[in-house]
C-alpha positions in Angstrom: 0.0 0.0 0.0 1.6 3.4 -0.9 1.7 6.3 1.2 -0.3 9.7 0.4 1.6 11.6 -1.3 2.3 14.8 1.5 2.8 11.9 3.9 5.6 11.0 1.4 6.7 14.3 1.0 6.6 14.9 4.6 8.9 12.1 5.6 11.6 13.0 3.2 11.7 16.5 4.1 12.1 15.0 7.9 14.7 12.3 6.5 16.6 15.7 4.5 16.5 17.7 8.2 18.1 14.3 10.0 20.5 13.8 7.5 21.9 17.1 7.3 23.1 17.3 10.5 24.2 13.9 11.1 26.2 14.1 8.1 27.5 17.2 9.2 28.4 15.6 12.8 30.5 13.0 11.1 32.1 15.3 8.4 33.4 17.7 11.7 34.0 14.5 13.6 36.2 13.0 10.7 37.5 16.6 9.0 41.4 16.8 9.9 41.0 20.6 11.6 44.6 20.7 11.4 43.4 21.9 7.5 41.3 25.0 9.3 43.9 26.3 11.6 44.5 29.4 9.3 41.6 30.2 8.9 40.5 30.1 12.5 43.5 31.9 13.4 43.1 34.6 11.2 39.2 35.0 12.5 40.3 35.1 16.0 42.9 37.4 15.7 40.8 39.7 14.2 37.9 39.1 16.7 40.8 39.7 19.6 42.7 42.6 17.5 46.1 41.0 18.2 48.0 38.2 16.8 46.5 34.3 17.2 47.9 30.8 16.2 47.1 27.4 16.8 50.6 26.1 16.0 50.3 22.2 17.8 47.5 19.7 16.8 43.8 20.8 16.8 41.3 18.2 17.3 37.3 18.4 17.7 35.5 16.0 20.3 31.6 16.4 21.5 31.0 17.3 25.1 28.0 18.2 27.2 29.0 22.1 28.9 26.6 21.0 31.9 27.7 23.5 34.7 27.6 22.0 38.4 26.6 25.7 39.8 23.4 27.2 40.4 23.5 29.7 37.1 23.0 26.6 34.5 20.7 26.7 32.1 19.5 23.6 30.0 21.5 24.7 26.8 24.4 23.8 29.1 23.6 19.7 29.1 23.8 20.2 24.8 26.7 18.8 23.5 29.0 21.0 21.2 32.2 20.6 19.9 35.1 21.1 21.8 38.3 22.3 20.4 41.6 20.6 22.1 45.0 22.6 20.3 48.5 22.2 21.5 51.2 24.8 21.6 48.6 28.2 21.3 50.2 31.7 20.9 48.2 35.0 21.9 50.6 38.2 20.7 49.7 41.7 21.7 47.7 44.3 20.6 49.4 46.7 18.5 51.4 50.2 20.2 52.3 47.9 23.2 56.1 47.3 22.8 56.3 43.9 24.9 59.4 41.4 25.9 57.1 38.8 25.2 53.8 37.7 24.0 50.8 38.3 25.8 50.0 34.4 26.3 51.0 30.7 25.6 49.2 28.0 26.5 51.0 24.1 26.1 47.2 23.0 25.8 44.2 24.7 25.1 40.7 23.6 25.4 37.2 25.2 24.3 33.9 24.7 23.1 32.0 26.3 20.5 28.1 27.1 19.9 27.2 26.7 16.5 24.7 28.8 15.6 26.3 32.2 16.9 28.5 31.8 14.4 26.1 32.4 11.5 26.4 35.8 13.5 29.7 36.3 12.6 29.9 35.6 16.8 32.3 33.0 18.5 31.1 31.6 21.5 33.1 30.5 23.8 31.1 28.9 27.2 34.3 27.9 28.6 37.9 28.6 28.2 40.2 25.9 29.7 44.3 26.6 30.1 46.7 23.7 30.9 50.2 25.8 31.7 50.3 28.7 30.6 52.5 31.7 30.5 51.0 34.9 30.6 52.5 38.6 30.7 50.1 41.6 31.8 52.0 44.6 30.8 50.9 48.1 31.1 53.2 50.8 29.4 54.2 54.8 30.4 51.0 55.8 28.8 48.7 53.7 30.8 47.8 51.6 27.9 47.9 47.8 28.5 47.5 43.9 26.6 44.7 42.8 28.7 41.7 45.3 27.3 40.2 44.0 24.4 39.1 46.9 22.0 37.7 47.2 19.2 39.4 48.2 16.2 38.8 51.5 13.9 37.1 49.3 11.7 34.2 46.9 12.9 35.3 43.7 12.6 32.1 41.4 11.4 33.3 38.5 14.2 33.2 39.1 17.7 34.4 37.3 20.6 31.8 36.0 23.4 34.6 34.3 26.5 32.5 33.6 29.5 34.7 31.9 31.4 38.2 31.0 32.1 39.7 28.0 34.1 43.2 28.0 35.1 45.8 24.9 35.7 49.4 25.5 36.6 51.2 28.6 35.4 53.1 31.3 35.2 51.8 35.1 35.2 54.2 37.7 34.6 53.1 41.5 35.3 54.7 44.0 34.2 54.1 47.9 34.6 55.4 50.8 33.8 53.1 53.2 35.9 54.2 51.6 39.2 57.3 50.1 38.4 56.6 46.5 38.7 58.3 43.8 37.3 56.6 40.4 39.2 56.3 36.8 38.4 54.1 34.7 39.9 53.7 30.9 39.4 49.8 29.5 39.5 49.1 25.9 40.9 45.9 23.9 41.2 43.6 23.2 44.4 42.0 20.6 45.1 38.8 20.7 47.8 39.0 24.2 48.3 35.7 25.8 48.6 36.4 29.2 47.7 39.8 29.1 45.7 40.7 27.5 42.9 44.2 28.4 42.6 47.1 29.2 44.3 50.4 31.3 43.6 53.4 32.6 44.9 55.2 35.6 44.0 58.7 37.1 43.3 60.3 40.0 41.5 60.6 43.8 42.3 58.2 46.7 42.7 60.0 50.4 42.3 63.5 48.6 43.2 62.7 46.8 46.2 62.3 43.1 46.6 58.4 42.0 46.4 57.7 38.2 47.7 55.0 36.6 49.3 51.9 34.7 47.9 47.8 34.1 47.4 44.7 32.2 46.5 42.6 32.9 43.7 39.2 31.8 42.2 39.6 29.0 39.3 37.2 30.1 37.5 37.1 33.6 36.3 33.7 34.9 34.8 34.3 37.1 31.9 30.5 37.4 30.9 28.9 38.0 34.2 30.8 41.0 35.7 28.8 40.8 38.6 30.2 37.9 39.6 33.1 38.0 42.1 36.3 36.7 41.5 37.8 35.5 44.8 41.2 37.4 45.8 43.4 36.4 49.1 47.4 37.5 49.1 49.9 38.2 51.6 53.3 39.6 50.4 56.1 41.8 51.7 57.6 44.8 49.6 60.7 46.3 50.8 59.8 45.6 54.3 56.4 46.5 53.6 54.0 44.2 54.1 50.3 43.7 52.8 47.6 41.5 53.1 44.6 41.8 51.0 41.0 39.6 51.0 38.0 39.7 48.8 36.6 40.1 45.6 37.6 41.7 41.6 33.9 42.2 40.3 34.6 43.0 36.8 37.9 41.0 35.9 37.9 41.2 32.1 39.2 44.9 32.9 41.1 44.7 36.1 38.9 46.9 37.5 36.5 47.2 40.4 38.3 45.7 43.5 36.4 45.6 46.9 39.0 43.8 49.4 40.1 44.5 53.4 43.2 45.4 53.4 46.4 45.2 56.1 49.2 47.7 55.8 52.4 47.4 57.9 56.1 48.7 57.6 58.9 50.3 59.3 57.2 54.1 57.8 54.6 55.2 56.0 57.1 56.8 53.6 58.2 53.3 52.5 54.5 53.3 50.6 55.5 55.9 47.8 57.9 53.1 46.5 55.2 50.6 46.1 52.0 52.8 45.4 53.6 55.9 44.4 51.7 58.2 47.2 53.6 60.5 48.9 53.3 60.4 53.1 55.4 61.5 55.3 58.2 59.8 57.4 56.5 58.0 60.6 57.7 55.5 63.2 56.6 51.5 62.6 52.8 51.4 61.7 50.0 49.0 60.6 46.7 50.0 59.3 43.5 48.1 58.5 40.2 49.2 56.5 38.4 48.9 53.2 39.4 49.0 49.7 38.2 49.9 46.6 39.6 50.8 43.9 38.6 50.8 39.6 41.5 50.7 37.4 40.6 52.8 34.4 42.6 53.8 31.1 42.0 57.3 31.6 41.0 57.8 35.4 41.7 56.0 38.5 40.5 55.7 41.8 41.2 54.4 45.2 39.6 54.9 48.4 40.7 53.5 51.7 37.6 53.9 54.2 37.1 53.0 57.8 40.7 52.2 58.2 42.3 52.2 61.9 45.6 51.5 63.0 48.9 52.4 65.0 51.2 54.5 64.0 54.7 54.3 66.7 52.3 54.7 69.8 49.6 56.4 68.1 46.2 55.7 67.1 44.8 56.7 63.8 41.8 56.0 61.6 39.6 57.6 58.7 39.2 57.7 55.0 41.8 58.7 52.7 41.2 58.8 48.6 43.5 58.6 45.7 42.9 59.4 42.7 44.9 59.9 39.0 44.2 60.4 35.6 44.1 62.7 32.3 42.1 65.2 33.8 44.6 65.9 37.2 47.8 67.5 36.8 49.1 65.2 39.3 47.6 62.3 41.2 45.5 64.0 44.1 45.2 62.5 48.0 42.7 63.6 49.8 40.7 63.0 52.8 40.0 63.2 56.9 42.1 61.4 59.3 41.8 61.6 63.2 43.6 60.4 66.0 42.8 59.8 69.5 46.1 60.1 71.4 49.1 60.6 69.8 52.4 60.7 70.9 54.5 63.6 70.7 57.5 61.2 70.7 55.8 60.0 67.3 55.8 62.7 65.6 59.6 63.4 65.6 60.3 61.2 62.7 58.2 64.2 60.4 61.2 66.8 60.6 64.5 63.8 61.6 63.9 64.6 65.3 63.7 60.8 66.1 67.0 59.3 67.3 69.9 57.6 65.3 68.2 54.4 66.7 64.8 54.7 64.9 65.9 56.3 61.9 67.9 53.0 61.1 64.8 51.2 62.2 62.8 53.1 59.5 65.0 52.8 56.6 66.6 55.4 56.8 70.5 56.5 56.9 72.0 57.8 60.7 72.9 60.9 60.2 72.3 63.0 63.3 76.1 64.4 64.7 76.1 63.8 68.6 76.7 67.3 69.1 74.0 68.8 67.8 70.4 69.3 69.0 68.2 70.4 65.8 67.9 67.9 63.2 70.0 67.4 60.1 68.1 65.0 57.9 66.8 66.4 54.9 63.7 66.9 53.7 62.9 64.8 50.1 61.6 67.8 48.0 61.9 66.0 44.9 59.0 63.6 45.8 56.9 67.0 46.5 55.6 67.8 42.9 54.8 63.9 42.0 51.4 64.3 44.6 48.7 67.5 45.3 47.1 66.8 48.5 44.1 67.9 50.6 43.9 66.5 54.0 42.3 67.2 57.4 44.0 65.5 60.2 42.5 65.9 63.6 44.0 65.0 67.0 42.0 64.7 70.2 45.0 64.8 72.6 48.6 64.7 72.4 51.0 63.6 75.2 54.8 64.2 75.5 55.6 61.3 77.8 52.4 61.9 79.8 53.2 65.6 80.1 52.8 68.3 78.2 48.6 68.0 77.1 48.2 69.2 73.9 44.3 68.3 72.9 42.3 69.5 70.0 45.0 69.7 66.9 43.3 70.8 63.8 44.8 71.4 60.7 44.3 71.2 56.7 47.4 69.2 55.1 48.1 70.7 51.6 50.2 69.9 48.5 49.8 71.9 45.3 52.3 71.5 42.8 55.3 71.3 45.5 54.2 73.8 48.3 53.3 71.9 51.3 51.1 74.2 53.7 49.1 73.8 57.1 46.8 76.3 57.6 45.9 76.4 59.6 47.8 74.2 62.3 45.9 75.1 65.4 45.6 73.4 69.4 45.2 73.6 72.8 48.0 73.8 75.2 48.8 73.9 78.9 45.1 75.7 79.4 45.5 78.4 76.3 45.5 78.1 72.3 48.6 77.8 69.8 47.6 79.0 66.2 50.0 78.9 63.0 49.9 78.7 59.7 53.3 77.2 58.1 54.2 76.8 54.1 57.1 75.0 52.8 57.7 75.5 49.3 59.6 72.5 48.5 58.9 73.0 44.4 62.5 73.7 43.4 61.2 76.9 41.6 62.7 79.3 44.7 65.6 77.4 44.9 66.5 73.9 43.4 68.3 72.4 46.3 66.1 74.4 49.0 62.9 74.6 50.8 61.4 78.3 51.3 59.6 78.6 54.2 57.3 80.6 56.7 56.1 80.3 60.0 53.4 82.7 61.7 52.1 81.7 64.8 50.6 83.0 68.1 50.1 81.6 71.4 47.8 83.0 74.2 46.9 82.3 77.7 49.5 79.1 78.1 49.8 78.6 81.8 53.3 78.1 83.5 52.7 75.4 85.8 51.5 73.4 82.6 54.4 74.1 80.3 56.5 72.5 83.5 54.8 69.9 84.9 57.8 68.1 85.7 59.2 71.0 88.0 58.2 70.7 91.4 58.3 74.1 92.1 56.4 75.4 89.0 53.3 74.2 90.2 52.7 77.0 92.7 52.8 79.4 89.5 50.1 80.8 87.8 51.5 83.0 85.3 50.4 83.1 81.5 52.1 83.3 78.3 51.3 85.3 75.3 53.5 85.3 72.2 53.9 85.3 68.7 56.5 84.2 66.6 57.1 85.2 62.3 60.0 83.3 61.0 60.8 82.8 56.9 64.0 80.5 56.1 65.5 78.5 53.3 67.4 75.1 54.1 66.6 71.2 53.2 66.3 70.6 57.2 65.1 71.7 60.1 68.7 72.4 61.0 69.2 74.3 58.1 66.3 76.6 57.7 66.5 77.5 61.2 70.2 78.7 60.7 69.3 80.9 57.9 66.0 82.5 59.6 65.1 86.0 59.7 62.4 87.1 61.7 61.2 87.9 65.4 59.9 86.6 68.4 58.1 88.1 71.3 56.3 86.9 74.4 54.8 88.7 77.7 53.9 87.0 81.1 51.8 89.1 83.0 49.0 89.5 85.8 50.8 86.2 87.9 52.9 84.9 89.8 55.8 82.9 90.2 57.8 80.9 92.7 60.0 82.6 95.4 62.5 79.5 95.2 63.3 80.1 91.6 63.6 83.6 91.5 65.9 83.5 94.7 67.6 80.6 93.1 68.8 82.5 89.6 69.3 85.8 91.9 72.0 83.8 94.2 70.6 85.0 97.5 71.7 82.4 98.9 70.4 83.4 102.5 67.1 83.0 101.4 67.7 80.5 99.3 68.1 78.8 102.7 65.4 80.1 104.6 63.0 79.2 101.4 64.0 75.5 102.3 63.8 75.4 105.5 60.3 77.1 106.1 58.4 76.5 102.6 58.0 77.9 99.3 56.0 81.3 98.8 54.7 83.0 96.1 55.9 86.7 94.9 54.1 88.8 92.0 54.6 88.3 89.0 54.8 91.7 87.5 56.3 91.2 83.7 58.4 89.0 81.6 58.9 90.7 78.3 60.7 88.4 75.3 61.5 90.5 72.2 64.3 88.6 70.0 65.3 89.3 66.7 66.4 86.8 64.4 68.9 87.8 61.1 70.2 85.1 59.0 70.2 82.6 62.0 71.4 84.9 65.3 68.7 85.3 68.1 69.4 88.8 69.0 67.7 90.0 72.8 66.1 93.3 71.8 64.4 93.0 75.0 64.5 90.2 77.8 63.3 91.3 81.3 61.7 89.6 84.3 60.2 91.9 86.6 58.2 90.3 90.3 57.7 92.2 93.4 60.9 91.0 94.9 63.5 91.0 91.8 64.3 92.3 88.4 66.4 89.9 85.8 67.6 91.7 83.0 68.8 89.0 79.9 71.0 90.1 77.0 72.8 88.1 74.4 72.6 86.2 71.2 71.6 82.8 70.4 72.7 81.3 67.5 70.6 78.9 65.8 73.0 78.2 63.0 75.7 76.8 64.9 73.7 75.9 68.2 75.8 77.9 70.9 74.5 80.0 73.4 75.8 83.8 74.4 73.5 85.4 77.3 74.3 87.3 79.9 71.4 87.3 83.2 72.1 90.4 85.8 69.7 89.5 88.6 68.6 93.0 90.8 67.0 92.0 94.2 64.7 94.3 95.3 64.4 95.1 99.2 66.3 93.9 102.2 68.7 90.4 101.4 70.6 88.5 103.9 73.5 87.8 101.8 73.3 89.2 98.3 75.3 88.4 95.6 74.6 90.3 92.5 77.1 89.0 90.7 76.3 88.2 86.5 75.1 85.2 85.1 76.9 84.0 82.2 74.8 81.1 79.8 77.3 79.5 77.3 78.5 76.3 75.6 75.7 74.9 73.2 72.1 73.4 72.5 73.6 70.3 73.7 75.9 70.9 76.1 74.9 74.0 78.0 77.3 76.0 80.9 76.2 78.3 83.4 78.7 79.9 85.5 79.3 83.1 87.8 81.0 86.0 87.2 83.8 85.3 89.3 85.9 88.8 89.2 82.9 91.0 90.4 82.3 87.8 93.2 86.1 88.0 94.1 85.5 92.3 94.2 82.7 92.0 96.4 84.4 89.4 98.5 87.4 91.2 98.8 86.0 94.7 99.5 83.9 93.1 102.8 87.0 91.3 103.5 89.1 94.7 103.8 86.2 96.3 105.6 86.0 93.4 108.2 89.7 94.5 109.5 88.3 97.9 110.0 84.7 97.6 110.9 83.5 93.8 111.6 79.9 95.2 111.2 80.4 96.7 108.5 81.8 93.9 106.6 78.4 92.7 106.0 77.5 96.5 103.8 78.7 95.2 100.6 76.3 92.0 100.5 73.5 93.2 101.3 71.2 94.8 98.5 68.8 97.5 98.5 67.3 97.1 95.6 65.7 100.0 93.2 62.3 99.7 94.5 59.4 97.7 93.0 57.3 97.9 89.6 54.0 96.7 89.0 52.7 95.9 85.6 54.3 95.5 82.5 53.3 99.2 81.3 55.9 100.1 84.0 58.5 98.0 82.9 58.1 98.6 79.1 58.2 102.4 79.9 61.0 101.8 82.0 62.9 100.1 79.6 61.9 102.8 76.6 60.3 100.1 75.3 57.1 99.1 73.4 54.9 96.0 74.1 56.0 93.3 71.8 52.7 90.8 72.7 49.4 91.6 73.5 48.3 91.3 76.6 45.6 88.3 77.5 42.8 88.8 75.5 44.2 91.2 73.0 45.6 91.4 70.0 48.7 92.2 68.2 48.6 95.8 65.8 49.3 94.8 62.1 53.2 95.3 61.5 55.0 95.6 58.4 56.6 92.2 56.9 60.3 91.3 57.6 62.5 92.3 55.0 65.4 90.1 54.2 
């Protein structure tokens, strides 16, 4: 019995759609592909925009893609043929002058879907590498190998990678932006839940020795850039070590890193070798916080959030942001910091204060003489202009060995093209306020080997008895201080641009008063240095101390140096010289009123910063000895004339004094301020 004619027609047209594809399966299943290899490397290579060959055996096998994690779909259980080729090339893309090419894998392993690629589309569900060799390079310009662009003309095929699985390897990063040149060799795990590989590290980043090691993800989604990639590494860097874990969300760019990160080192300096951001010199330090960061070809930016830490003794914590690109002159920090106690010890290794000790311990060369007091290291100007800045740093209290309070420091860190500034740098001290404003113009336009700066700064109502705690008999002193201080310099250290300074300095004491020991002390009456100890201290009126010290090229000239209480006037004259740290004053103590045993005999301060000497003039003591002596063989009772002191009478008030002395007030008075005065000319 025949069949109806469209039941005929319908069976060959269903025997036609079989056989085509069968016949299709076994002509790709018996085709030599080694016959296609040009052709599919010239498509890929101009899918990828950069060289391509399959230059080992290429073969075609069947395989189901079923996926074992929760994003499979059923298209994933169809089989499709998967390409196996040995000894595959990957070159880079054109302008990128490289030492090597971009990739090479020993064996390399992918399957295909069919039908995209009557799209001019290859589809790749799954990339496989077994051993390969990969450089990530990144040139002057910021351009690297690992973007894939698009050419200036549309190419009609396109490249779909989803994924990447990795065996045992080598990855070699290279980068001329940070000065890296790393190698790290990839192995397999096995029964890790979160990491599929792991690798270890060695090689240099801006000169100094990087090692250490990591976990990573084994399979890297290039499709589904929501997905995170798993990232875990712990390596040291010059001393500096780091410890990141969490996640790259959108790897087929580098970009878009969320991880916590651990910083530690010997100084915080040590960092612009390995991230090229400029801080300043600190003792040993470890930080933790947040990061994230995106990688970008023409902007970048970092942020490091809720970060805390110790810094020497120190706390800190904040949120500090980086950020570089076409659009900045300079890559720009900015950001608020804030520290509940600091040190003040801490803080010496900003200007080389710290000792010989600590600088070695911080990586940096001993080079404080023993003699000498002010510090000698020099400042690193010509890191100044590769950072702008904009930073608050805040300071709840600082302590100088548990002396010394100083609470509230607020100031605004700036960098602008190689002028650092604070302004303003502001606190509380022993019970008043400290304001300044300080710029240090470290550009090299002023002077190429040379910081210009300038200090102006004012301090009111300091107490006395705070300013000394350690001094026993300070405490019964109430006095306040009141004084300003303008200062401009050139030098590359603190040493330096203190020895060149030009300026002046003036202070006022007033309304107080101050212990009868000391006075009696630095006016040698020694009788009532005597009495003093044996029946208590007391206090005397503080009438005036007036400071008023010019400074030229260096030399601390006294203009005007008086202290003036109810029971003695000091009057102070001399030089200081900050250049070579020695010390020339001259203190002529007056006692006023009725002494047991005077001896008003001057006080000369000499030797140096380090090694100060105080000593008696002993001619006008011999006079005065002698002259009672000779009396004594004439009139015993008069013998006694010659040491006992009169005294010119009292003061009161530093009006007095000033107008005494044909002087003018050189600070305000508490609670007043200073007239405007014409700058310093040098």
């Amino acid at each position: 019995m025949s069949l109806p004619r469209r039941t005929r027609i319908a069976l060959a047209v269903a025997g036609v759609l079989i056989a085509v594809p069968t016949a299709a399966v076994i002509v790709l299943m018996n085709y030599d592909w080694n016959r296609a290899r040009p052709w599919l490397n010239e498509k890929v290579s101009e899918a990828i925009d950069r060289p391509f060959a399959i230059r080992g055996d290429l073969s075609l096998t069947w395989e189901r893609q079923g996926r074992s994690d929760a994003d499979r779909t059923w298209s994933d259980y169809l089989p499709l043929p998967h390409l196996v080729a040995h000894d595959v090339h990957v070159g880079n893309p054109a302008g990128i002058q490289a030492q090597q090419e971009m990739a090479s894998v020993g064996q390399f392993a992918f399957s295909i879907d069919l039908l995209p690629l009557l799209e001019h589309k290859i589809s790749i569900p799954v990339l496989r590498f077994d051993a390969p060799v990969v450089l990530l390079q990144r040139d002057g310009d910021g351009r690297n190998n690992w973007t894939f662009k698009q050419a200036d003309k549309p190419s009609p095929w396109k490249l779909d990678l989803q994924r990447v699985v990795f065996t045992k390897g080598t990855v070699h990063y290279l980068d001329a932006l940070t000065h890296v040149d790393a190698v790290a060799e990839v192995d397999t795990l096995n029964a890790d839940p979160t990491y599929g590989v792991a690798w270890k590290v060695n090689g240099k980043w801006n000169r100094q020795t990087v090692s250490g090691g990591g976990k990573a993800g084994a399979v890297l989604s290039l499709q589904q850039q929501s997905t995170p990639y798993p990232l875990a590494a712990d390596i040291n860097v010059g001393g500096t070590r780091i410890a990141v874990v969490g996640t790259l969300t959108k790897p087929s760019s580098l970009t878009a890193l969320d991880m916590r990160l651990k910083l530690s080192g010997p100084s915080m300096a040590r960092l612009y070798g390995l991230t090229g951001v400029l801080l300043p010199e600190t003792p040993a330090f470890a930080t933790e916080g947040h990061l994230t960061g995106n990688l970008g070809g023409n902007a970048s930016r970092w942020v490091y959030d809720q970060f805390t830490g110790r810094v020497g003794n120190s706390d800190i914590g904040g949120k500090l942001e980086y950020r570089y690109g076409q659009s900045l002159p300079r890559p720009l920090l900015t950001g608020a910091v804030q520290s509940k106690l600091l040190q003040f010890s801490d803080l010496g290794p900003l200007i080389g204060a710290d000792s010989n000790a600590a600088k070695e311990a911080r990586g940096v060369e001993p080079v404080q003489p023993g003699d000498k007091v002010l510090p000698v290291e020099t400042f690193k100007t010509e890191r100044w202009t590769a950072l702008d800045a904009d930073v608050g740093f805040q300071a709840q209290r600082i302590t100088r060995d548990k002396d010394l309070p100083i609470s509230k420091l607020d100031t605004r860190i700036g960098m602008q093209d190689g002028v650092l500034t604070l302004k303003p740098m502001n606190f509380d001290i022993a019970g008043g306020r400290f304001t300044s404003n300080v710029m240090l113009d470290g550009s090299g336009k002023l002077n190429p080997n040379a910081i210009r700066a300038e200090l102006k700064a004012g301090a009111r109502h300091l107490k006395l008895k705070q300013l000394f705690p350690r001094i026993e008999e300070m405490q019964a002193t109430v006095g306040e201080v009141n004084a300003d201080i303008s200062l401009s310099a050139t030098g590359n250290s603190v040493a330096s641009l203190l020895g060149s300074s030009n300026g002046e300095l003036k202070g006022v004491i007033n309304e107080g008063s101050v212990s009868k020991l000391l006075l009696e002390e630095m006016g040698l009456n020694i009788g009532n240095v005597v009495l003093t100890k044996l029946v208590g201290d007391k206090q005397v009126k503080l009438n005036c101390m007036v400071t008023d010290f010019g400074v030229t090229n260096g030399l601390m000239q006294s203009r005007l140096f008086v202290v003036d209480t109810s029971d003695a006037k000091i009057d102070i004259a001399g030089t200081v010289n900050l250049g070579n740290e020695k010390l020339d004053l001259t203190l002529r103590p007056d006692a006023k009123g009725l002494r047991v045993i005077s001896l008003r005999a001057p006080i000369y301060v000499r030797g140096t910063f380090k090694d100060p000497d105080v000593s008696i003039d002993k001619g006008v003591l011999a006079l005065r000895a002698g002259g009672a002596l000779a009396l004594a063989v004439v009139a015993p009772v008069a013998a006694i004339l010659p040491l006992i002191n009169a005294g010119p009478g009292e003061t009161t008030g530093c009006a007095t004094l000033l107008a005494q002395q044909g002087g003018k007030p050189v600070a305000p008075a508490p609670g007043k301020t200073l007239a405007p005065k014409p700058p310093v000319k040098h």
